[in-house]
KESEGU-956227 format. One record per residue (C-alpha): x, y, z; residue in one letter. Coordinates in steps of 0.2 Angstrom, whole numbers, plus 5000, padded with zeros to 4 digits. Layout:
<r xx="X" yy="Y" zz="Z" r="a"/>
...
//
This chain:
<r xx="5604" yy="5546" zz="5534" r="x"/>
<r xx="5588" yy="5545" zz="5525" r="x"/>
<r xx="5572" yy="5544" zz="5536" r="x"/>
<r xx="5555" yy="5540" zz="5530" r="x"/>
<r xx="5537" yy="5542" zz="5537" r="x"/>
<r xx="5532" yy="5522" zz="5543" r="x"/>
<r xx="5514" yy="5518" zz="5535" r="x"/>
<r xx="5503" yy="5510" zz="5547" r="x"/>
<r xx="5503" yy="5495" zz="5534" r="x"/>
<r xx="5522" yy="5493" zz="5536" r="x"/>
<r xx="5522" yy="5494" zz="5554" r="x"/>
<r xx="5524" yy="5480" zz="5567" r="x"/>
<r xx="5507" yy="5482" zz="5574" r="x"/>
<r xx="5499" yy="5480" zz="5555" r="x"/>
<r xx="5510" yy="5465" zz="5552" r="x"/>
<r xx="5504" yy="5456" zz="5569" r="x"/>
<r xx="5487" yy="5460" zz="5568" r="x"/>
<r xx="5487" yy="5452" zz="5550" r="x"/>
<r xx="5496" yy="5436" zz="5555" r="x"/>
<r xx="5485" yy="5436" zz="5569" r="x"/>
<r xx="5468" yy="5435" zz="5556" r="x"/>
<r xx="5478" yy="5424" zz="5543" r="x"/>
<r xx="5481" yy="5410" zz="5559" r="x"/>
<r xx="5463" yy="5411" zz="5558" r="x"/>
<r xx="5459" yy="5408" zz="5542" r="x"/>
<r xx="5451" yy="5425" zz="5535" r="x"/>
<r xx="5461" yy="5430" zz="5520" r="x"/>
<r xx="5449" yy="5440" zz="5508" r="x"/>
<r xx="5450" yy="5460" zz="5511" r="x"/>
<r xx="5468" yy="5458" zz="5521" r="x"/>
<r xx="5483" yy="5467" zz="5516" r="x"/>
<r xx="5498" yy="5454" zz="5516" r="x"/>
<r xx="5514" yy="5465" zz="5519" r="x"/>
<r xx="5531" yy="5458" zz="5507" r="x"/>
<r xx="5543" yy="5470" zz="5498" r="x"/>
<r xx="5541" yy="5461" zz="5481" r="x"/>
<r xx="5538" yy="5468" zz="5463" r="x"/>
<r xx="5520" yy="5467" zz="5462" r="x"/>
<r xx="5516" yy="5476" zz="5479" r="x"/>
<r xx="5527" yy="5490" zz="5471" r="x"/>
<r xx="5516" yy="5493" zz="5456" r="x"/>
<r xx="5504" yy="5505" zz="5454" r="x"/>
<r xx="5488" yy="5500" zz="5461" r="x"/>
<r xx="5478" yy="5507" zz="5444" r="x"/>
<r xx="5487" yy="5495" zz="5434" r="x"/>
<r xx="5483" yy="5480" zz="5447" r="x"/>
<r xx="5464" yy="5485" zz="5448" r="x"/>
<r xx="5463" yy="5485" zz="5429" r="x"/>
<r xx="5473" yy="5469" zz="5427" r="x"/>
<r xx="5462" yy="5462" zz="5440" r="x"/>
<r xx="5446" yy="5467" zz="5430" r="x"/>
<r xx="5453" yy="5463" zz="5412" r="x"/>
<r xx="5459" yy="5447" zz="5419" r="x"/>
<r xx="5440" yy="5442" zz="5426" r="x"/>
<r xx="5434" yy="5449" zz="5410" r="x"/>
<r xx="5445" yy="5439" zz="5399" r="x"/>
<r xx="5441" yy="5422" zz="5410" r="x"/>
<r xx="5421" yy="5422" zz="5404" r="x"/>
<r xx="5430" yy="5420" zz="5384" r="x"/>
<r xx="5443" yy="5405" zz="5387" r="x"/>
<r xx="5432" yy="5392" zz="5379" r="x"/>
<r xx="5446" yy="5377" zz="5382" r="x"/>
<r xx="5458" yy="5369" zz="5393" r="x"/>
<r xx="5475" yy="5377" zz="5386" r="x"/>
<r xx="5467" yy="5397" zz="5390" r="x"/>
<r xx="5464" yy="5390" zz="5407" r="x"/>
<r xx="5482" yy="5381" zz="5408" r="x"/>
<r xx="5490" yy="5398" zz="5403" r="x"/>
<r xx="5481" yy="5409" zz="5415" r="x"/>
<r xx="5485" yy="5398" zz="5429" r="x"/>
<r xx="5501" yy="5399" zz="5425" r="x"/>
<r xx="5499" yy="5418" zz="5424" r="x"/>
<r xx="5493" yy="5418" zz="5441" r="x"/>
<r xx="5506" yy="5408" zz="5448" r="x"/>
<r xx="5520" yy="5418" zz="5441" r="x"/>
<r xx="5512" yy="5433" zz="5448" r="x"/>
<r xx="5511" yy="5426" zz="5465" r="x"/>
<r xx="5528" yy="5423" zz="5466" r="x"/>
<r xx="5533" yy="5438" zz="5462" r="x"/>
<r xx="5521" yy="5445" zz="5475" r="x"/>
<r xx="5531" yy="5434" zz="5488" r="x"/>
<r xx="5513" yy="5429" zz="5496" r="x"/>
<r xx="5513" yy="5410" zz="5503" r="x"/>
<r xx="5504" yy="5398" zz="5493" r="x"/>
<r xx="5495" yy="5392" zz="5509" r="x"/>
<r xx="5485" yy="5410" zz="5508" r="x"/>
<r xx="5479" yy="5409" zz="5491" r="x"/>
<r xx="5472" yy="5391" zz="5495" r="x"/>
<r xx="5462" yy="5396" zz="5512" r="x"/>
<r xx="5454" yy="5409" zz="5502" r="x"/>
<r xx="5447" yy="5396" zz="5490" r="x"/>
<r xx="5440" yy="5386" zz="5506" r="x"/>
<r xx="5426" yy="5401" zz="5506" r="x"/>
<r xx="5419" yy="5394" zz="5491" r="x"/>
<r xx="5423" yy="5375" zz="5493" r="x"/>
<r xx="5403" yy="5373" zz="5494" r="x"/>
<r xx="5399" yy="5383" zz="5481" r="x"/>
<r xx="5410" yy="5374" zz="5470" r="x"/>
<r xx="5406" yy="5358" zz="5475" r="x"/>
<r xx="5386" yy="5363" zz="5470" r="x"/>
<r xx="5391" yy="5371" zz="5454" r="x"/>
<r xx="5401" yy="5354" zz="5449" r="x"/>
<r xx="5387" yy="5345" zz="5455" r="x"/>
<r xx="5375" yy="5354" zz="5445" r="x"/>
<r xx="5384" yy="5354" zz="5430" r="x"/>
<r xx="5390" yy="5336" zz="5428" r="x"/>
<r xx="5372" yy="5329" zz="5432" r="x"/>
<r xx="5362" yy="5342" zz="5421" r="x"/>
<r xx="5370" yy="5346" zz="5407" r="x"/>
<r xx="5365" yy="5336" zz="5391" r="x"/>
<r xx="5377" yy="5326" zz="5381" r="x"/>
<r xx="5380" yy="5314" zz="5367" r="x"/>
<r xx="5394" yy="5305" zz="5374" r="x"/>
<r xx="5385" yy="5294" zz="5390" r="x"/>
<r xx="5395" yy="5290" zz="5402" r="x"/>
<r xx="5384" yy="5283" zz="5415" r="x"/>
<r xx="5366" yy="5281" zz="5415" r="x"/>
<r xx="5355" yy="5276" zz="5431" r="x"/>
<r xx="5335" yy="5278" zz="5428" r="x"/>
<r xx="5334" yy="5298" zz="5426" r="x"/>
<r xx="5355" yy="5300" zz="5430" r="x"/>
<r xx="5363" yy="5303" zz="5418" r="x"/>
<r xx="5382" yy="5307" zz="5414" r="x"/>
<r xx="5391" yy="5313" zz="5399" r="x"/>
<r xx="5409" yy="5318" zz="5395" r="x"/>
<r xx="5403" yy="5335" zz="5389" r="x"/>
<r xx="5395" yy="5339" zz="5406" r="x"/>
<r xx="5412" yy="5333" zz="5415" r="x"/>
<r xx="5419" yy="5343" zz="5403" r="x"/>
<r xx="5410" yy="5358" zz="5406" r="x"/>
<r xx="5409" yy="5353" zz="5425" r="x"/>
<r xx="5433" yy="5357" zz="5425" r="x"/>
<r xx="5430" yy="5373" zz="5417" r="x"/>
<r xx="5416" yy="5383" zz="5430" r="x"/>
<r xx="5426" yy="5374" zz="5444" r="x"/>
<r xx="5444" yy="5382" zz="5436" r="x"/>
<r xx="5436" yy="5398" zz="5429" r="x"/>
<r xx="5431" yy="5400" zz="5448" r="x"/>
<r xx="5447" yy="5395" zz="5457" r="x"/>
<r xx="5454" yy="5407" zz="5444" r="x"/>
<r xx="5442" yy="5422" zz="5448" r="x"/>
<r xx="5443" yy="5421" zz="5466" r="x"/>
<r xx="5463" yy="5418" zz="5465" r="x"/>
<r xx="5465" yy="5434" zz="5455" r="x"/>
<r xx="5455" yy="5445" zz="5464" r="x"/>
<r xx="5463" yy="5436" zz="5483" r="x"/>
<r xx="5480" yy="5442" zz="5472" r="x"/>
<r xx="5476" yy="5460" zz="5472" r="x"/>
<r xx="5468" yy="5463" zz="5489" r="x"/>
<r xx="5483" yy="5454" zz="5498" r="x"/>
<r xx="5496" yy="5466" zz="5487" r="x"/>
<r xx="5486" yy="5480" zz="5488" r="x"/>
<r xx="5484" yy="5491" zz="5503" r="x"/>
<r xx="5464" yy="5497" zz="5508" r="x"/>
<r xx="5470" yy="5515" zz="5505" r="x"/>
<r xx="5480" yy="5513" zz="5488" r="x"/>
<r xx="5463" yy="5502" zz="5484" r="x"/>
<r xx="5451" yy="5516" zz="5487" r="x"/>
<r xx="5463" yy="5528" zz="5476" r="x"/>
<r xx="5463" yy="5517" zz="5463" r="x"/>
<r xx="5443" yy="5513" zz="5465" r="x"/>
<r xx="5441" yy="5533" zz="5464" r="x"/>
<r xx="5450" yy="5535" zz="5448" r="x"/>
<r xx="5442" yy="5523" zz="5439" r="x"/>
<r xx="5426" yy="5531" zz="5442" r="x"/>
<r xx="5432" yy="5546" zz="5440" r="x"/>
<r xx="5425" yy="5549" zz="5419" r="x"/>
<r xx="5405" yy="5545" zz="5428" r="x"/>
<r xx="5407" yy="5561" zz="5439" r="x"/>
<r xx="5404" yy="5569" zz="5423" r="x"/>
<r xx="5385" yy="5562" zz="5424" r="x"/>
<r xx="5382" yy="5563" zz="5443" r="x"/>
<r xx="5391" yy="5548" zz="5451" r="x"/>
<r xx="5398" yy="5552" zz="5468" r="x"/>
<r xx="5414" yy="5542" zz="5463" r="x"/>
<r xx="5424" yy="5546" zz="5480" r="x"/>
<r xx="5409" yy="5540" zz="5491" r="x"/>
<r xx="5407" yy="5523" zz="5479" r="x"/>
<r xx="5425" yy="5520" zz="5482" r="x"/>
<r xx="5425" yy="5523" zz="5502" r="x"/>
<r xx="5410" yy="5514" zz="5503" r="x"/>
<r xx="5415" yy="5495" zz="5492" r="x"/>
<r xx="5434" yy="5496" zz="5504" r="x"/>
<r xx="5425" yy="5500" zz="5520" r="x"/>
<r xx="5414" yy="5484" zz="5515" r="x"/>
<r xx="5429" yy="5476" zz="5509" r="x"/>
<r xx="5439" yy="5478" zz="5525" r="x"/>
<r xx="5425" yy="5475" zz="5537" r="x"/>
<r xx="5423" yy="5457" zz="5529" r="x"/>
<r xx="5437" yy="5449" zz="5540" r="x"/>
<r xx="5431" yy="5462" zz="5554" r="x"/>
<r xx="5413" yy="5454" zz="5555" r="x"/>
<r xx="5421" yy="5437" zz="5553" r="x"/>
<r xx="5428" yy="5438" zz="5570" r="x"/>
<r xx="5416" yy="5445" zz="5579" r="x"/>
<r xx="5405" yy="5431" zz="5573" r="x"/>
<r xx="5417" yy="5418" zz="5580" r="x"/>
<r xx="5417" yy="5428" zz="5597" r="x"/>
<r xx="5400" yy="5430" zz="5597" r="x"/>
<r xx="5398" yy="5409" zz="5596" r="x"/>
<r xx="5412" yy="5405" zz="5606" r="x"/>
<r xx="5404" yy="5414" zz="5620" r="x"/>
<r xx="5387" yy="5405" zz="5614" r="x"/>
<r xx="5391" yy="5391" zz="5616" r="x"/>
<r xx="5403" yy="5393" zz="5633" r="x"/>
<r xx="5385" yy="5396" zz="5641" r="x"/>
<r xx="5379" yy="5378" zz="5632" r="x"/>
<r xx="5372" yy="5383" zz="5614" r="x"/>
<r xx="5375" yy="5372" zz="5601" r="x"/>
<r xx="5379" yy="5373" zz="5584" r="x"/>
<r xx="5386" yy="5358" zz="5577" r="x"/>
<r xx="5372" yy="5344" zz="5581" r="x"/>
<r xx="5355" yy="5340" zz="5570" r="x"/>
<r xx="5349" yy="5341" zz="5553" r="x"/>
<r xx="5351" yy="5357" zz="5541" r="x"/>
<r xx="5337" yy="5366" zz="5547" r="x"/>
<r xx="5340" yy="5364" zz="5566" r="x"/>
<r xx="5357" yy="5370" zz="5563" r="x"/>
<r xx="5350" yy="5385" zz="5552" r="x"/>
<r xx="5339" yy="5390" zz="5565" r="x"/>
<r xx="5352" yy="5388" zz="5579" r="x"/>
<r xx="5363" yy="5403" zz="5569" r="x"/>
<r xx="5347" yy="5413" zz="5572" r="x"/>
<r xx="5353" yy="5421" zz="5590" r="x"/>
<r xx="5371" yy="5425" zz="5582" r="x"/>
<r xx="5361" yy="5437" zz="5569" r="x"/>
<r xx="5355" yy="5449" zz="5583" r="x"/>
<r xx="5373" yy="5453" zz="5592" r="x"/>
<r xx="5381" yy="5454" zz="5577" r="x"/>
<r xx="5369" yy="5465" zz="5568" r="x"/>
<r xx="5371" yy="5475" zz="5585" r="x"/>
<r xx="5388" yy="5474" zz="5585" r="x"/>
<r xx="5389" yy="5480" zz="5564" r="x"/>
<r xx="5379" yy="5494" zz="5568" r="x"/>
<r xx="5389" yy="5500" zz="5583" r="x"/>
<r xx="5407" yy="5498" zz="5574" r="x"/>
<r xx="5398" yy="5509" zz="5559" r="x"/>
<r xx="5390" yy="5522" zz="5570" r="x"/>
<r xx="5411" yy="5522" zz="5579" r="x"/>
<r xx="5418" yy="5524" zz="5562" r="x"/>
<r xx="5405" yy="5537" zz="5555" r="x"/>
<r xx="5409" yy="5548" zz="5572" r="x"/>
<r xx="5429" yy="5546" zz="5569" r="x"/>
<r xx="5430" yy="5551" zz="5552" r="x"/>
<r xx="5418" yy="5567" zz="5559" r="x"/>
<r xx="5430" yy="5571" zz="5571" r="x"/>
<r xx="5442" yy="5572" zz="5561" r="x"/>
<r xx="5436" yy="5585" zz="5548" r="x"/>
<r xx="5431" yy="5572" zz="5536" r="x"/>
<r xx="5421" yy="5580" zz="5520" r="x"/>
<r xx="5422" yy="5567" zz="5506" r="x"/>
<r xx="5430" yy="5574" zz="5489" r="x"/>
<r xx="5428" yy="5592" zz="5495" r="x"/>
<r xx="5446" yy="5601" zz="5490" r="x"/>
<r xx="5454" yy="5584" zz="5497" r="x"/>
<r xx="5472" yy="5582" zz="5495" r="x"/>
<r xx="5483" yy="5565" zz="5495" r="x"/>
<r xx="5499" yy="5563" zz="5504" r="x"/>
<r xx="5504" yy="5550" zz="5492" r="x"/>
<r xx="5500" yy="5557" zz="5472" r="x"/>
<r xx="5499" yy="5539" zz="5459" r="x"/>
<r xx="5512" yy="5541" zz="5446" r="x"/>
<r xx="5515" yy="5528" zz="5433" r="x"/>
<r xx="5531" yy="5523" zz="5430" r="x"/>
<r xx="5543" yy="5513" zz="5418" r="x"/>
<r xx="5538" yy="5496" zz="5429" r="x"/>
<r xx="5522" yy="5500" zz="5428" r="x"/>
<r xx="5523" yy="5501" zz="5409" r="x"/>
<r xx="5533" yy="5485" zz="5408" r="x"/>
<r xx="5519" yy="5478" zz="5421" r="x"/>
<r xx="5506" yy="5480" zz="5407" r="x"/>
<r xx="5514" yy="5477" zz="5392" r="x"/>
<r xx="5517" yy="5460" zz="5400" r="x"/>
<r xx="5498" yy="5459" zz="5405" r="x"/>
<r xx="5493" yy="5462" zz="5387" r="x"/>
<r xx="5503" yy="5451" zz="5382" r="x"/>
<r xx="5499" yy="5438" zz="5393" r="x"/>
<r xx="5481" yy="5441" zz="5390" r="x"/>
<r xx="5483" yy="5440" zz="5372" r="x"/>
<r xx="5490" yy="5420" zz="5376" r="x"/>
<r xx="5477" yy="5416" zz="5386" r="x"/>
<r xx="5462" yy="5422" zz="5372" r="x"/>
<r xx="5472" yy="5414" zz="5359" r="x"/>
<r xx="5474" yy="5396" zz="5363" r="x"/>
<r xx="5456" yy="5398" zz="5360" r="x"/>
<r xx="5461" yy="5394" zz="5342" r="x"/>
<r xx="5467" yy="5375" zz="5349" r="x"/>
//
């Protein structure tokens, strides 16, 4: 009988402590355990998809490159076996920056076409126009890189962060650090998230309030939650800082991996497919 080592990620605990934070909303910088295709790929080739795929969004000029890279985020979240339901609540962090960004862009953006004019309103069909494509070039954006953070573990992350960095060590860059550093901050999002809804539950247990009054009262009502938590952030860095010490931790100094990165045939099939896909999308610019 084959035996193998049990990563933490695979483990029972990992798997409950991440339901635990999904039941709660927080989806950016988790890890979403599934034995599917795209969770099996190298996490070099997901990190590069993920930035040629952002990259490629800023040149789709029409609605048919939009309606073919939603599609190609579909198809890959189905292959990733991640529910729907989690890509959608990690579009409800931005619900108010797109509402604005709509708002801004159908009321002042010039057009020829009018639709609707009130004193210094005014509404035209280009500014709805280009209203549909910031809102679906950001679902798309923040869907992609939700994607690759819930099929990609922090460790494989920081590996693949690292070897992309790796050609600017030539001129200085400490590329191990940069990596550590962006999946710490990454991992810590959903970590400061929580304590944040402890720190207000237990607020307002002894009678604070945060849900009554105008804007600014309820911006100044936040301010007693910035001192714990800053306090709090502090600690849980000073706790880390003393771990990794502890345990012999020296940054890119003769380091070792237990798990080397290997491409393989799936991986090559992975981004023929992505070329290809990305080759679509730009070219429906031509409709």
């Amino acid at each position: 009988m084959e035996y193998r080592k049990l990563e933490y990620w695979e483990s029972e605990y990992w798997k409950l402590e991440t339901g635990n934070r999904m039941k709660n909303r927080i989806v950016i910088g988790q890890y979403y355990p599934a034995d599917s295709p795209v969770h099996a790929l190298d996490p070099r080739v997901k990190l590069g998809a993920a930035v040629i795929f952002i990259t490629a969004l800023f040149f789709v000029r029409n609605f048919y490159g939009y309606a073919a890279a939603a599609l190609g985020v579909a198809a890959a979240a189905r292959a990733s076996k991640v529910p729907p339901r989690l890509l959608l609540r990690g579009l409800r962090g931005i619900l108010f920056l797109l509402i604005f960004m709509v708002v801004l862009q159908v009321f002042f953006t010039p057009g020829a076409t009018v639709i609707f004019s009130f004193h210094f309103i005014q509404i035209s069909a280009e500014g709805l126009i280009q209203a549909a494509k910031m809102a679906l070039r950001l679902v798309l954006l923040i869907s992609g890189s939700t994607l690759l953070t819930l099929t990609t573990s922090p460790i494989q992350l920081t590996d693949a962060i690292e070897y992309m960095l790796k050609p600017f060590k030539r001129i200085g860059l400490p590329a191990h650090e940069i990596a550590m550093m962006m999946t710490i901050a990454l991992r810590f999002i959903p970590t400061l998230i929580e304590e944040t809804d402890k720190i207000m539950k237990a607020q307002m247990a002894r009678g604070a309030d945060f849900d009554t009054g105008g804007l600014l009262k309820k911006a100044k009502s936040l301010i007693p939650l910035l001192v714990p938590l800053f306090v709090s952030a502090f600690r849980r860095a000073d706790e880390l800082a003393m771990a990794m010490e502890a345990r012999c931790y020296r940054g890119d100094v003769n380091r070792t991996r237990m798990k080397e990165m290997r491409m393989t045939k799936r991986d090559l099939a992975a981004v023929g497919m992505f070329a290809g896909f990305v080759a679509v999308t730009l070219g429906m610019n031509v409709f």
